[in-house]
C-alpha positions as CSV (number, residue, x, y, z in Angstrom):
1,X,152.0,32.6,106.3
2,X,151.3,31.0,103.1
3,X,153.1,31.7,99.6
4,X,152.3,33.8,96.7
5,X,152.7,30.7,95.1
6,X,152.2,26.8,95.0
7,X,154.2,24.6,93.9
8,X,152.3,23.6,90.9
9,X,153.1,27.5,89.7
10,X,156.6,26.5,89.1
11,X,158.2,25.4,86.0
12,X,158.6,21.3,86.1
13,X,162.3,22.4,85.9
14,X,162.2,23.5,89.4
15,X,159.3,21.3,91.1
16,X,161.9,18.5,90.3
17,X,164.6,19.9,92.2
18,X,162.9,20.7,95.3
19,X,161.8,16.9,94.6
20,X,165.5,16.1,94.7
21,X,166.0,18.2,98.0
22,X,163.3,16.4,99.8
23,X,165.1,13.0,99.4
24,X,168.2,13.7,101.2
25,X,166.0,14.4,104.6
26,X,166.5,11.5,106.4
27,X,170.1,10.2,105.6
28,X,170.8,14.0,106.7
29,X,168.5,13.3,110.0
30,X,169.7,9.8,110.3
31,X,173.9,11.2,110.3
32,X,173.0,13.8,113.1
33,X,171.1,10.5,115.1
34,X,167.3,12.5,115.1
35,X,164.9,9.9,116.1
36,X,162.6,9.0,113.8
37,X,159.1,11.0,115.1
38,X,160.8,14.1,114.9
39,X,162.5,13.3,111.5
40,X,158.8,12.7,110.4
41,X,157.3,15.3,111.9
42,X,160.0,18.1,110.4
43,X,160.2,16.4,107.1
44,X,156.2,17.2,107.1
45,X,156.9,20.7,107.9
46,X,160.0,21.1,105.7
47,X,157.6,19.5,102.8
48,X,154.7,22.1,103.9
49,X,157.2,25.0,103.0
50,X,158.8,23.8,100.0
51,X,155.1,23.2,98.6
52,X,154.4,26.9,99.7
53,X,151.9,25.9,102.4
54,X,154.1,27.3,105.6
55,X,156.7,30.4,105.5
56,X,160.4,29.1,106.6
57,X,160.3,31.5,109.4
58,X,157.3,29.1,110.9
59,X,159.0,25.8,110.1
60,X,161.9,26.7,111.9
61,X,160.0,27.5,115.1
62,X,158.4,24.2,114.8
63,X,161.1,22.3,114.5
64,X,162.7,24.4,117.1
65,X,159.6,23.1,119.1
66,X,160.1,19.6,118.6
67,X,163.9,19.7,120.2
68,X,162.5,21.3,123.0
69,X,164.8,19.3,125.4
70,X,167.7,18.7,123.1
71,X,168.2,22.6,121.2
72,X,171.8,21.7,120.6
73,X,170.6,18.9,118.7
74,X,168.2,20.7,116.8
75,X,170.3,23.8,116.4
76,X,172.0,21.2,113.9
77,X,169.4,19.7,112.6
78,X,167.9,23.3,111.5
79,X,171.6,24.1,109.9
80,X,171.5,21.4,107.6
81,X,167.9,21.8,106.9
82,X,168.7,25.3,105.8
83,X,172.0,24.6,104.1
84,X,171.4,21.4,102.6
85,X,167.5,22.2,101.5
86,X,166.3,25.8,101.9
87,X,169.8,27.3,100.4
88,X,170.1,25.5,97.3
89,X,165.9,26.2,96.5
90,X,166.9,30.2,97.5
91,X,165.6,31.1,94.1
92,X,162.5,28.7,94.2
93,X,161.7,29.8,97.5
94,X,162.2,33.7,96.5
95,X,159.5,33.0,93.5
96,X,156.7,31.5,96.2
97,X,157.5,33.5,99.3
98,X,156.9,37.4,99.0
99,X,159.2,38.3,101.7
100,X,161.8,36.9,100.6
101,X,164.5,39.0,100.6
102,X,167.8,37.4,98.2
103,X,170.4,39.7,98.9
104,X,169.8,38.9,102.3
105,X,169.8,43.0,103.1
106,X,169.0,43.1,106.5
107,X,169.9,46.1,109.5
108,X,172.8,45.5,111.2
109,X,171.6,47.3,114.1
110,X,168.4,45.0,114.9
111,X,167.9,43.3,118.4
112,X,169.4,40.2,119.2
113,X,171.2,37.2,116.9
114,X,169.8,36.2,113.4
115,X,167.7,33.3,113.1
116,X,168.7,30.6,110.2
117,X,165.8,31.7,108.5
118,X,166.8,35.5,108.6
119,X,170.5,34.5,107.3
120,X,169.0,33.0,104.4
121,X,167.0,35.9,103.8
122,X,164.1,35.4,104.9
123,X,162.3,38.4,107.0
124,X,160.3,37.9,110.0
């Protein structure tokens, strides 16, 4: 799913700090010991939703997909990528992706655990 809006439909106040997020992707990668074709390949997908090419729900599952035989490892990686990137652009992100929910209002009675995505309020 695409967003509502691109990046270049946000204030230069706010294109700079998802600018600043973007930087801290591979010391964060590097600390957690990702190798380097799956740093590139999320960073390209974590990119593609911060620009409002690809809904956070979808880059999850593709990173998800790339750590295929090491989920633990990816399971961290996606934290930080959420807490580190996608959390401090909540408002950014809210402003490009229509289903964005902030108050992060979701059922308590729905099937199964919460993805990242979800806990950051973001529906499926």
């Amino acid at each position: 799913m695409v967003g509502q809006l691109k990046i270049g439909d946000l204030s230069v106040q706010e294109q700079n700090k998802i600018f600043s997020c973007i930087d801290i992707f591979w010391p964060m990668a590097e600390e957690l010991k990702v190798p380097e074709e799956k740093i590139d390949k999320s960073e390209k997908l974590t990119e593609q939703t911060l620009m409002g090419f690809l809904h956070p729900n979808e880059c999850i599952t593709e990173i998800k997909n790339l750590f295929g035989s090491s989920p633990k490892q990816g399971e961290e990686f996606i934290q930080k990528i959420n807490f580190e990137i996608f959390h401090p652009l909540k408002e950014e992100l809210a402003k490009m992706y229509n289903d964005f929910d902030p108050e992060n209002k979701k059922n308590s009675s729905s099937s199964g655990p919460k993805t990242l995505a979800e806990n950051l309020g973001f529906k499926k």
